[in-house]
C-alpha positions as a Python dict, from the first residue, in 0.01 Angstrom:
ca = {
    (1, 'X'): (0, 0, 0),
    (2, 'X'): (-63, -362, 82),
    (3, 'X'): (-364, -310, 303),
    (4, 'X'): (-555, -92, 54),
    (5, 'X'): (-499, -335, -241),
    (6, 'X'): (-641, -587, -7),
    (7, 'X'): (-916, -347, 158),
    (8, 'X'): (-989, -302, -239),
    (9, 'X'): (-1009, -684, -343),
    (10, 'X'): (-1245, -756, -80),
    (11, 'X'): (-1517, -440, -162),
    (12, 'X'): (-1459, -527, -522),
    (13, 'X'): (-1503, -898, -470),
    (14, 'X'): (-1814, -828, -236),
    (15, 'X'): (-1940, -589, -539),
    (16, 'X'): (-1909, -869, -822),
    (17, 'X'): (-2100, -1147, -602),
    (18, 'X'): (-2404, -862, -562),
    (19, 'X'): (-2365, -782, -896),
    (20, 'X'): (-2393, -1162, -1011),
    (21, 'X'): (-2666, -1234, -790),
    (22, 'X'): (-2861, -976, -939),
    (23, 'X'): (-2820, -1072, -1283),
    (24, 'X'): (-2953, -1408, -1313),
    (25, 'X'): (-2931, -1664, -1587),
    (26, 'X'): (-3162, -1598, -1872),
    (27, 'X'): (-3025, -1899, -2084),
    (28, 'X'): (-3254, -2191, -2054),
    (29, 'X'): (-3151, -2514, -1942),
    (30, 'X'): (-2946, -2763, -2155),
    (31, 'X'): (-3111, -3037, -2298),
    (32, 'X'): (-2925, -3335, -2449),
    (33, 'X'): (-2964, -3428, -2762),
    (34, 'X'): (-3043, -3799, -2663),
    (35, 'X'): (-3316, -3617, -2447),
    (36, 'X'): (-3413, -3434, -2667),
    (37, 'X'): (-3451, -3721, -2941),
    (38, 'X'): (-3664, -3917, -2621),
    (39, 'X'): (-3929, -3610, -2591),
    (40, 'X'): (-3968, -3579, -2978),
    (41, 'X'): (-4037, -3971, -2979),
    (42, 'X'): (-4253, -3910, -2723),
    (43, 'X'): (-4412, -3659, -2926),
    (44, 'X'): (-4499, -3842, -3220),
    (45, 'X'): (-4602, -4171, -3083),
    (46, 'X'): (-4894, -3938, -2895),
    (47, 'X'): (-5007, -3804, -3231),
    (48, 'X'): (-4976, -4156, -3332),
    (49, 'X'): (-5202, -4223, -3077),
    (50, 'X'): (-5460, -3934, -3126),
    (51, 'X'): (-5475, -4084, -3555),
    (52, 'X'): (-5554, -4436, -3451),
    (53, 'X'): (-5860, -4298, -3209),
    (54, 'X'): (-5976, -4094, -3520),
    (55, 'X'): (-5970, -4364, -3743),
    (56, 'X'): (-6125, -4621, -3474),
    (57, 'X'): (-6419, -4389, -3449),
}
């Protein structure tokens, strides 16, 4: 009894790291919301940017 439960833990373990690798993460990557604050100030001070050259011109 002992060996086949642990004959069995090992194919099923084997099985769930195939299994895993197959399925990859679809979820993006987390982004902070400090980071995420930096990239929209980023954002705006280029459209900033892009006004003043209009209006220079």
């Amino acid at each position: 009894m002992n060996r086949k439960k642990k004959i069995n833990e090992t194919l099923k373990a084997k099985q769930k790291k195939a299994n895993a690798k197959l399925h990859r993460k679809n979820k993006p990557r987390y982004i902070s919301k400090a980071e995420r604050a930096k990239i929209a100030a980023q954002e705006n001070q280029q459209e900033a940017n892009k006004s003043d050259s209009q209006k220079a011109e």
